[in-house]
C-alpha positions as CSV (number, residue, x, y, z in Angstrom):
1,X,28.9,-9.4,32.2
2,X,27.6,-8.5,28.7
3,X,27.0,-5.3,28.1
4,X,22.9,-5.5,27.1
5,X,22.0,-4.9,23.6
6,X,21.8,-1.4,21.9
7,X,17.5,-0.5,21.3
8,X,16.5,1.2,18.7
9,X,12.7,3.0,18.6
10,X,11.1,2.7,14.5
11,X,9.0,5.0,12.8
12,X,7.6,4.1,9.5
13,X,5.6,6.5,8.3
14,X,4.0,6.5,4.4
15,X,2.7,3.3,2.1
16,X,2.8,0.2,2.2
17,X,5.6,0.1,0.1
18,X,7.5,2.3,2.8
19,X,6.6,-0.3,6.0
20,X,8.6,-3.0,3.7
21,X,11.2,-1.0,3.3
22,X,11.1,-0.7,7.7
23,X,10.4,-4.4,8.0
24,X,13.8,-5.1,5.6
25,X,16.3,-3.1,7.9
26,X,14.3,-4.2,11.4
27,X,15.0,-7.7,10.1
28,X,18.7,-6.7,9.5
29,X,18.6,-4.8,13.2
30,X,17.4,-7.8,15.0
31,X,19.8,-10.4,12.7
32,X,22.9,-8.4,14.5
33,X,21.1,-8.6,17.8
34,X,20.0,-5.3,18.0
35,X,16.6,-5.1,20.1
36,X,13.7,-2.6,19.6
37,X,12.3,-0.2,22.3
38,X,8.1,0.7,22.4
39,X,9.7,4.6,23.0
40,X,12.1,6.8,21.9
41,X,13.2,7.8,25.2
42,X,13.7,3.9,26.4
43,X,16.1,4.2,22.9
44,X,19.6,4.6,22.3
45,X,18.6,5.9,19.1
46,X,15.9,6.5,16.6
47,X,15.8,5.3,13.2
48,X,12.4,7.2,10.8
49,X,11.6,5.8,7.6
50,X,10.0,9.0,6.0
51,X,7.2,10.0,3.2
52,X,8.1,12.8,0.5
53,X,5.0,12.5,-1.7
54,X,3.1,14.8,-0.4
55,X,3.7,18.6,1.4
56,X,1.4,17.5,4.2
57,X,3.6,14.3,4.4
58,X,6.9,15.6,4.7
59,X,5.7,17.9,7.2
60,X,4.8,14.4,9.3
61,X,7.8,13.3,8.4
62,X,9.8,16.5,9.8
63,X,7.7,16.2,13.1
64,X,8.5,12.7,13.6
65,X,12.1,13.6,13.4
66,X,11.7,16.8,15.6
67,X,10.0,14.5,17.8
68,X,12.7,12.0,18.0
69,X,15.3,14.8,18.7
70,X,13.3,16.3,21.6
71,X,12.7,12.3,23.1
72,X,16.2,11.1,22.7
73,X,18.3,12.9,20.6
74,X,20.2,10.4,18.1
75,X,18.2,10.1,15.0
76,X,18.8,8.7,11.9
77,X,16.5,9.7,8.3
78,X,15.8,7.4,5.6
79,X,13.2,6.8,3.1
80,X,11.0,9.1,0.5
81,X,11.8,12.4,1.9
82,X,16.0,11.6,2.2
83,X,16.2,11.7,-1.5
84,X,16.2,15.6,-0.7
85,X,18.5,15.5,2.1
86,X,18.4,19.5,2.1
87,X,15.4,20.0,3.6
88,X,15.9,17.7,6.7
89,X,19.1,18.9,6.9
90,X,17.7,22.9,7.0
91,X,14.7,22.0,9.5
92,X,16.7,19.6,11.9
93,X,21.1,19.9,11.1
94,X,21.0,17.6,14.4
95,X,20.3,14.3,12.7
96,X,23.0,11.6,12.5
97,X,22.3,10.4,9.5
98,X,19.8,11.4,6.1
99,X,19.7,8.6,3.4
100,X,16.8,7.6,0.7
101,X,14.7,5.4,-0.2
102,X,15.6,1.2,-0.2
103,X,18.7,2.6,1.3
104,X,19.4,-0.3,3.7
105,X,23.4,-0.8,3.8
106,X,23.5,3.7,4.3
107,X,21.1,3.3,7.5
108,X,22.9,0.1,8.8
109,X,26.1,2.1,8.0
110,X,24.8,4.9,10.6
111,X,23.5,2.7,13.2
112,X,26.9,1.3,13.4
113,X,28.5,4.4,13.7
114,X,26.3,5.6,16.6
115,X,25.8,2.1,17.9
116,X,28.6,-0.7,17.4
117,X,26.9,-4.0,16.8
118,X,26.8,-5.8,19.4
119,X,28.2,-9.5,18.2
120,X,28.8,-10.9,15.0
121,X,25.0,-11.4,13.0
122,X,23.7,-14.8,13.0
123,X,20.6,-14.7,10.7
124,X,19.1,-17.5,12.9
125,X,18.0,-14.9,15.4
126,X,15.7,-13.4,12.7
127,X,12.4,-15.9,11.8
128,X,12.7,-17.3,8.3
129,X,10.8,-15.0,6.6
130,X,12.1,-12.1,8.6
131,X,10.7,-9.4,11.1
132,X,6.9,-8.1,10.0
133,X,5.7,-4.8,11.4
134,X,1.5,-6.3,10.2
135,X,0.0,-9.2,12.5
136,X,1.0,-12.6,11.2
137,X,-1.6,-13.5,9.3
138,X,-1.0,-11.0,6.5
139,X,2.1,-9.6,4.8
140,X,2.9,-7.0,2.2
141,X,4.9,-8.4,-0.5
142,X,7.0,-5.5,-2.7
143,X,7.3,-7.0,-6.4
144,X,9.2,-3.9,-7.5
145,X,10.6,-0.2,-6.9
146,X,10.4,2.8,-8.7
147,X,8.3,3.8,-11.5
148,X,8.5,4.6,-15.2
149,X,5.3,6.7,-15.4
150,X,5.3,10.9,-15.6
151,X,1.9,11.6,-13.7
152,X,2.9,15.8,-13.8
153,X,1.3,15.7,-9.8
154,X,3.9,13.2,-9.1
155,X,7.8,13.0,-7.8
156,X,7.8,9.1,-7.0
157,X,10.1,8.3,-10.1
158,X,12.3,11.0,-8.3
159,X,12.3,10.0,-5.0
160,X,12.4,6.1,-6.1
161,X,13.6,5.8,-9.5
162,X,12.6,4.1,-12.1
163,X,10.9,1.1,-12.3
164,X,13.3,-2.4,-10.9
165,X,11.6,-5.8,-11.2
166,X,12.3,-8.4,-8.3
167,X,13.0,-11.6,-10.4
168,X,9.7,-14.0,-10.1
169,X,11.5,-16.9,-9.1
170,X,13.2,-13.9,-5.4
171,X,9.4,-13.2,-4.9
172,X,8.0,-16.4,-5.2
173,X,10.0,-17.7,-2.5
174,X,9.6,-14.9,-0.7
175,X,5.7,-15.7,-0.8
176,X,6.2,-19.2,-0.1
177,X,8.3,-18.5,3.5
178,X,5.5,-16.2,4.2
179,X,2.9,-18.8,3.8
180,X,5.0,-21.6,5.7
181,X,5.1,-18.9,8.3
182,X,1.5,-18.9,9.1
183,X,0.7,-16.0,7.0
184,X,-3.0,-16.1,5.0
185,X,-3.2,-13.3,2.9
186,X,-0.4,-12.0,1.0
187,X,-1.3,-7.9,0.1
188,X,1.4,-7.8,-3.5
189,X,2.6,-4.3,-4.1
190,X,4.2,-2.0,-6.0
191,X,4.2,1.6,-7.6
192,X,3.0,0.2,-10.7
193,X,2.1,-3.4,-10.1
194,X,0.4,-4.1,-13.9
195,X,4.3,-3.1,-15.2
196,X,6.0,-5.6,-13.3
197,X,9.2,-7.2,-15.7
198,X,8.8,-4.4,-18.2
199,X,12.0,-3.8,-17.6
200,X,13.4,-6.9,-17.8
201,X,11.7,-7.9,-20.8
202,X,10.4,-10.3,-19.2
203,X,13.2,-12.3,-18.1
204,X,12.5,-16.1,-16.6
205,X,14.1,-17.3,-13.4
206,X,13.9,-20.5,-11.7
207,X,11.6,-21.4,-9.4
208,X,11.4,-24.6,-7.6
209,X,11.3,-27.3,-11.1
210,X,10.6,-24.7,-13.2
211,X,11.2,-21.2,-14.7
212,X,9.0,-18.8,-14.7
213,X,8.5,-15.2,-16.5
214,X,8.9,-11.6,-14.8
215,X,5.3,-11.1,-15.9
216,X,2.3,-9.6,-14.1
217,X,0.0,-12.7,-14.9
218,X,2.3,-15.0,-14.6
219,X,3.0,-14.0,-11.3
220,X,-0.4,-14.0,-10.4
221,X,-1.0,-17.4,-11.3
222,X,1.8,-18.5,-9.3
223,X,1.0,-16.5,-6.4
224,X,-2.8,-17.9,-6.7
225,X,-1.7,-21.8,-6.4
226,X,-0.1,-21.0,-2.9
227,X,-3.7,-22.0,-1.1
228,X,-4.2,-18.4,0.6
229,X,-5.9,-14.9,-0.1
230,X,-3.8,-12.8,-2.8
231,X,-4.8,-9.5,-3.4
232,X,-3.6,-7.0,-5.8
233,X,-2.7,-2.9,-5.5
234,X,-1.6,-0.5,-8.1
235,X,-2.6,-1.5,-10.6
236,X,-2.9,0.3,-13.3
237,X,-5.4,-0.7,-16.0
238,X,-2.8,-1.9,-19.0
239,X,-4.7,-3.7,-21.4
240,X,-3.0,-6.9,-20.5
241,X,-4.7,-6.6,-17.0
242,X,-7.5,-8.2,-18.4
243,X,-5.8,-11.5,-18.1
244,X,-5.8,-12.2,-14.6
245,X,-9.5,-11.6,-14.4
246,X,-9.9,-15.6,-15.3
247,X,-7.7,-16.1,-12.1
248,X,-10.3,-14.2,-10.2
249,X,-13.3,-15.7,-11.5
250,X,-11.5,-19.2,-11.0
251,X,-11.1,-18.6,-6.9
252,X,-7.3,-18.2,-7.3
253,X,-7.1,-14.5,-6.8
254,X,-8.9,-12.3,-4.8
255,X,-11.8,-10.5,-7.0
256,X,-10.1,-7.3,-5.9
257,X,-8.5,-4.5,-7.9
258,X,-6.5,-1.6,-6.5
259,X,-6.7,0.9,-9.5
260,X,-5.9,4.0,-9.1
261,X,-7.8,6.6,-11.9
262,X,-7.2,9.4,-10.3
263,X,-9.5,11.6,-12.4
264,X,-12.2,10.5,-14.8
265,X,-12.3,14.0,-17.2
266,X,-10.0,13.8,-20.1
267,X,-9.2,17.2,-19.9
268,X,-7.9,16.7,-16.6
269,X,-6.1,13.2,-17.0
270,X,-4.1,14.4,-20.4
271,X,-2.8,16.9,-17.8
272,X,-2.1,15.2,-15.2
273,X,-0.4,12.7,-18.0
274,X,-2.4,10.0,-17.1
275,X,-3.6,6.8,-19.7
276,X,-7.6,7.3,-19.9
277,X,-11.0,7.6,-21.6
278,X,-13.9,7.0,-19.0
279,X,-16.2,5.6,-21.6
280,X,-13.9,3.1,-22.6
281,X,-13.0,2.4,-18.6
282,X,-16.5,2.3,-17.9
283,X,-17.1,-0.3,-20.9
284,X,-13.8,-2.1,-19.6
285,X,-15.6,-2.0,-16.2
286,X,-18.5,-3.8,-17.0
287,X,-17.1,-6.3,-19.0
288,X,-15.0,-7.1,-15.9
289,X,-18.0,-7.4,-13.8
290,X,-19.9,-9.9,-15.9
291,X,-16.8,-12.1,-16.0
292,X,-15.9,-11.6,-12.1
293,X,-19.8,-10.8,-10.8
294,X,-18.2,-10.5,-7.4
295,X,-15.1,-8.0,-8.2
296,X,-14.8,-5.1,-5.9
297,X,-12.8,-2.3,-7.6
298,X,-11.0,0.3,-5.5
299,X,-9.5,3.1,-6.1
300,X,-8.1,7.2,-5.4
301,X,-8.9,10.1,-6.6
302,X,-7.5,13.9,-7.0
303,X,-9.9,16.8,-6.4
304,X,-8.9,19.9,-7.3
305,X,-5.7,19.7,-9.7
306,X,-5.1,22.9,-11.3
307,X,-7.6,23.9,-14.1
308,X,-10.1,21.6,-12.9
309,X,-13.6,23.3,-13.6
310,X,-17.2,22.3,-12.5
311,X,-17.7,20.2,-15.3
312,X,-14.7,18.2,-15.0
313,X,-15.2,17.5,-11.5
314,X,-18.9,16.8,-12.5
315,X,-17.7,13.9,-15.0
316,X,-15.4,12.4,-12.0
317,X,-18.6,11.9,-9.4
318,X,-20.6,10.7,-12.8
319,X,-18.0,8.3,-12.7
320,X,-18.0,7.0,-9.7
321,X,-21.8,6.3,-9.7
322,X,-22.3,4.8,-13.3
323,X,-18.5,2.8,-12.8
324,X,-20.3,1.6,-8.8
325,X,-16.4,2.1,-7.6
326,X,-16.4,-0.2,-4.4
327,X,-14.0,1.6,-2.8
328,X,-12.5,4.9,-2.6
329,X,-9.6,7.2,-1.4
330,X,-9.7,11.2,-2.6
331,X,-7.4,13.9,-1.9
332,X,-6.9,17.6,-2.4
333,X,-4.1,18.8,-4.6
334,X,-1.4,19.6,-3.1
335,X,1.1,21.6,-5.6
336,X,4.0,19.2,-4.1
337,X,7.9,20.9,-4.8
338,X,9.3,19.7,-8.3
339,X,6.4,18.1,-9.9
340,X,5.6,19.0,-13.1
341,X,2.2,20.2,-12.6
342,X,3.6,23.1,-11.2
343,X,5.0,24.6,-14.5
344,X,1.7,23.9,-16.8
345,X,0.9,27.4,-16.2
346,X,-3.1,26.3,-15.1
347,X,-5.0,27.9,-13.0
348,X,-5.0,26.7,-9.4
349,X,-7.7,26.1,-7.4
350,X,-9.1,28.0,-4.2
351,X,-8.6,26.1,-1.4
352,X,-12.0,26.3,-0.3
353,X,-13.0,25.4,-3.5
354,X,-11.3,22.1,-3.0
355,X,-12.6,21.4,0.2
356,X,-16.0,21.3,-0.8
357,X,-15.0,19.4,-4.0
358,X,-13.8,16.9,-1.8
359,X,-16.7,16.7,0.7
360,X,-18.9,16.7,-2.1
361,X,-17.3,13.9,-3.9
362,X,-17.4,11.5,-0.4
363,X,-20.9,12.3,0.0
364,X,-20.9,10.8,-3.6
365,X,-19.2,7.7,-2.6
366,X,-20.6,7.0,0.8
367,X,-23.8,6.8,-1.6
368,X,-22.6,4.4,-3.7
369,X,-20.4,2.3,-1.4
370,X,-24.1,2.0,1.1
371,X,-25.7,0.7,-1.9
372,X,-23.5,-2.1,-2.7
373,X,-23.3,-2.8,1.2
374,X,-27.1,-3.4,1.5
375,X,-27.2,-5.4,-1.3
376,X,-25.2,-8.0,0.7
377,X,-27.7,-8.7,3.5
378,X,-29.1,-11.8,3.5
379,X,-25.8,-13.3,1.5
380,X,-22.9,-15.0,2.7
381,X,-19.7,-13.9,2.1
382,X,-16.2,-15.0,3.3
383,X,-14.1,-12.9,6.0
384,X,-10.8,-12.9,7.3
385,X,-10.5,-12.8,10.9
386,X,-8.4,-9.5,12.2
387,X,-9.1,-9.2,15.9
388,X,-11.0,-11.6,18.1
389,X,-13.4,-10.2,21.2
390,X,-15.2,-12.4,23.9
391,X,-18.1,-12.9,21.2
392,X,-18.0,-10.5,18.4
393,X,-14.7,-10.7,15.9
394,X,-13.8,-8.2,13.6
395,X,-12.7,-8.8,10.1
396,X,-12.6,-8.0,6.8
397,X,-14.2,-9.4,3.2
398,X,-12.8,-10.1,-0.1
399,X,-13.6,-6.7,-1.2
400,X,-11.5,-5.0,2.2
401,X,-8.0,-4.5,1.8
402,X,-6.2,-3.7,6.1
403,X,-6.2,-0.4,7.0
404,X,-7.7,1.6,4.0
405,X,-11.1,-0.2,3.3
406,X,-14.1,-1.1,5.5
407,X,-14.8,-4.3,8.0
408,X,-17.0,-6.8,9.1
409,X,-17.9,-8.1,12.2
410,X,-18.6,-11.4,13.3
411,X,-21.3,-12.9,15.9
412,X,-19.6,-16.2,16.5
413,X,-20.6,-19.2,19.0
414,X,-17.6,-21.0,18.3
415,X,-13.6,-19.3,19.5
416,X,-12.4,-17.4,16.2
417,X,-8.6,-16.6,15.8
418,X,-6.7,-13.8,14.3
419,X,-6.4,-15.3,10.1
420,X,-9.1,-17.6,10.0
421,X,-11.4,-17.7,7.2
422,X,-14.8,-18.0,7.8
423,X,-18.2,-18.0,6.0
424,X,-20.4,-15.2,7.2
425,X,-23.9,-14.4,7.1
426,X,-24.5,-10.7,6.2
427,X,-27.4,-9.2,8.9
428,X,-26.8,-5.4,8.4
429,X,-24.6,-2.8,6.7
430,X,-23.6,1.0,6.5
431,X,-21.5,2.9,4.1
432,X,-18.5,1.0,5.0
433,X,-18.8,-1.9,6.9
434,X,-21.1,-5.0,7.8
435,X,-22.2,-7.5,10.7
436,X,-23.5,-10.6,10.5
437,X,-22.8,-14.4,11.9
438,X,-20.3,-17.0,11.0
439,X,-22.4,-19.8,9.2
């Protein structure tokens, strides 16, 4: 009798960017026949995909492992936080296996040590376009790794290098097996998604009849002629961004960008080495809206980096109400091990001080973001179905990315199913999300 397949428990912990990463080895896992377990104790072994950005998220990352130790005992550590292999190695010595980011051949390398495959791989037992770990009718698709910025709060170039362009032609038919697949919205990503082909200068590559350029709009416009929702994150505002707002206002892409300012005082972004003048952004801003009347615009902040004084966190919530930033994500400083920030010689700020920073600037924002929600009652506005219930559906708009933005859900009379689009009358609306009735 054959001996049953090896299981192996996932955790992905971190970005978007990190669960491709997990859904690239899982598809490699289940290609050699591997099967996954729901728990680490129903296991043979435990694979976690880590995050390094942050303090607060390598300290996840080290329970998660911890975790997997005390459930079953075989664990193997990839992703942000391997780059520094030390400090897993202090905290937990136990660990099979420590590797870093995008380091699939290292982690399939140690499951085969602790776990022989268990037949020759037959990439027929994987779906076309490989194992997901999002429902089916979205997927992430990764345009690029690394970085070439020098944000001084920031160790991502470290952790991921610098900046590798997938050729157009890999990623375009990467999209396209995705959509075949049943997928309706593809989410594109990146650390720095306006950069993509920088580094390549450029280069074409074939693609179906034709050859097309590693180039931010020109993958856009590529992406927006496969017939389902493309939204775009991390991007940062490059002059040449301005282009794909014509994709936008023609229905191609969604009126959605990802942007993330981070600060709006120009004392504070020159030392956090950031691109920016908010009177100039703010200009840009508008000018984006009365092309794209419908553009939502979301994006993360920093509260408290060191040296930050009233004034300059006075200027950031100014921002946020004169730019009308649809959406928004803001975090403390955290004075993360080997960024540059650390050596400016500024004064940090009181944790307390950046608590109620923060609380102060969300009470900003929910402001904001309940305006722009009650101005949608009465209107109709498409939605993507996420979850179906006996007669109310929850989903999301054009301006709601999964998992970080808000919802909307849906009276319906007639059976709705997980990806379908659907026109939607707004009826009401809070800070963050709305209900109303499928037209």
């Amino acid at each position: 009798m054959d001996r049953p397949a090896p299981r192996i428990s996932f955790v992905s912990l971190g970005c978007p960017k990190a669960l491709v990463d997990s859904e690239r080895i899982v598809t490699r896992l289940r290609a050699e026949g591997y099967e996954l377990a729901k728990t680490h104790a129903g296991a043979d072994a435990v694979i976690v995909n880590t995050c390094g950005f942050l303090d607060s998220a390598k300290a996840e990352s080290l329970a998660a492992i911890r975790a997997g130790l005390e459930e079953n005992g075989k664990v193997i550590v990839t992703g942000c936080m391997g780059a520094e292999p030390e400090q897993i190695m202090a905290a937990h010595p136990g660990v099979l296996a420590v590797s870093g980011p995008q380091a699939y051949d290292s982690v399939m390398e140690a499951v085969h040590r602790a776990l022989p495959a268990p037949h020759d791989p037959f990439l027929d037992l994987v779906p076309e376009q490989g194992v997901k770990l999002t429902p089916r009718h979205y997927a992430y698709l990764k345009i690029s790794e690394g970085c070439n910025n020098t944000c001084s709060f920031c160790i991502i170039p470290k952790l991921r290098g610098k900046l590798v362009s997938r050729p157009a032609g890999e990623v375009l038919r990467e999209a396209e097996k995705l959509v075949r697949a049943g997928v309706k919205e593809l989410l594109v990503i990146s650390q720095d998604t306006g950069a993509y082909g920088i580094d390549t200068r450029y280069a074409a590559s074939s693609f179906g009849d034709r050859e097309v350029r590693t180039k931010f709009i020109d993958l856009a416009r590529e992406l927006g002629s496969l017939g389902v929702w493309t939204r775009l994150h991390y991007v940062y505002p490059y002059p040449h961004v301005d282009e794909v707002l014509s994709l936008m206002a023609d229905g191609k892409i969604l009126p959605y960008l990802d942007i993330p300012f981070q600060h709006a005082s120009p004392r504070v972004l020159r030392a956090m080495k950031r691109p920016g003048d908010h009177e100039t952004m703010l200009e840009r801003i508008r000018k984006w809206r009365r092309d794209v009347p419908d553009l939502a615009i979301r994006s993360t902040f920093i509260v408290g980096f060191p040296g930050e004084t009233e004034e300059d966190f006075r200027q950031l919530t100014d921002f946020l109400v004169e730019a009308k930033i649809d959406r928004v994500g803001a975090f403390e400083y955290e004075a993360v091990s080997g960024a540059p920030a650390n050596d400016l010689g500024l004064e940090p700020i009181a944790a307390e001080v950046k608590k109620a920073r923060w609380k102060r600037l969300m009470e900003t924002q929910q402001k904001v973001s309940a305006k722009i929600s009650r101005e949608k009652i009465g209107k109709r506005v498409k939605a993507i179905v996420d979850e179906v219930g006996p007669s109310v559906a929850k989903g999301r708009t054009m301006a709601d990315a999964p998992e970080i933005d808000g919802a909307i859900h849906i009276a319906s009379s007639r059976r709705l199913r997980p990806g379908d689009v659907v026109d939607v009358r707004v009826e009401a609306a809070d800070a963050y999300d709305l209900r109303g009735r499928a037209a």
